[in-house]
Each structure stands twice: as C-alpha cells, then as structure tokens.
N, C-alpha and C positions, 0 to 999 in steps of 0.2 A: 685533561682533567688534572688539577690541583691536588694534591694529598697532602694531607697533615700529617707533620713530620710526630714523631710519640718516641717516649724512652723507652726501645724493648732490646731483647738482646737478639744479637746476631752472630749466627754461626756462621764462623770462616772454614771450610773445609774442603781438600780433592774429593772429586769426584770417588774415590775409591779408598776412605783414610775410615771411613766407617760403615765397612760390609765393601764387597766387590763391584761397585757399579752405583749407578744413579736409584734403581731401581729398591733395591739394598737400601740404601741410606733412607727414601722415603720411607721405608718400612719401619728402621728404628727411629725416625723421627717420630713418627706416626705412634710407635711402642710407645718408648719413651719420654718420649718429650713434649707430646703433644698439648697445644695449647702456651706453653711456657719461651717458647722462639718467634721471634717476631721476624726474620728475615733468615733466607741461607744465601750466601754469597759462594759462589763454586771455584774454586780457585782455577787458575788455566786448563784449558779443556784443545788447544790446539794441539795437533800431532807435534810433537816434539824432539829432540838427538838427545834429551836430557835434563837433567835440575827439575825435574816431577812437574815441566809443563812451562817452567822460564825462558825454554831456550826453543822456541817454534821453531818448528820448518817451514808453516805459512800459518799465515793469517786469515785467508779468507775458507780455511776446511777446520772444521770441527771433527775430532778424533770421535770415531765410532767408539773404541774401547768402552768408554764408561755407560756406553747404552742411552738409549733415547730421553729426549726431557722428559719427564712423568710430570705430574699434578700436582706437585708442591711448585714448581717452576714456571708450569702451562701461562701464566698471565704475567708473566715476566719474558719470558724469549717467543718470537713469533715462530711457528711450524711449517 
C-alpha cells in the first residue's frame, strides 16, 4: 500500500528520554501532544555496551528495557 507522504512533524526520541519506557512516552504523547505529531521515530532500541543505543551488542534482539511496543507504534513494527 502506497501512502502519501504530508508535512507533519516528527519526534525523534529514546525510548526512555520522555517518561521511563515506551509505555510512558505513549502516555505523554497522548497528554500532550495529541493530535499535533505526525510520526515517532524511536531511536536505537538494540541492547547495547553504550552511546544510549549506537553501540549494539547485536542486532537481531531488541532490548527488553524499554517495554513492549504499545499502540502509537502497533502498525509500524510487526509483533
């Protein structure tokens, strides 16, 4: 499926840079911002040695820490 690309804005943010977790974040997105964000882009999410996610340890695991995809993400990553 095709999607038309539109001017919205996009938050770049760690999983854990606004509330402790993914969960968290949905929440003040949801508070605050709701409506006004057109995309979230998560920054590195691999388990990591360092640099807040630049420096994986592997690529094919996804770090537990920041807690499950929630519903702002659900039709962007498969489960």
């Amino acid at each position: 499926m095709k999607k038309e690309l539109s001017n919205e804005i996009m938050l770049i943010t760690y999983p854990d840079s606004m509330g402790r977790n993914l969960s968290e974040l949905e929440s003040i997105l949801n508070r605050y911002c709701s409506g006004t964000i057109g995309g979230v882009h998560i920054l590195p999410f691999f388990p990591s040695s360092g640099d807040r996610g630049f420096a994986p340890m592997a690529y094919d695991v996804v770090d537990p820490a920041p807690g499950r995809c929630v519903s702002f993400c659900a039709d962007a990553v498969p489960q």
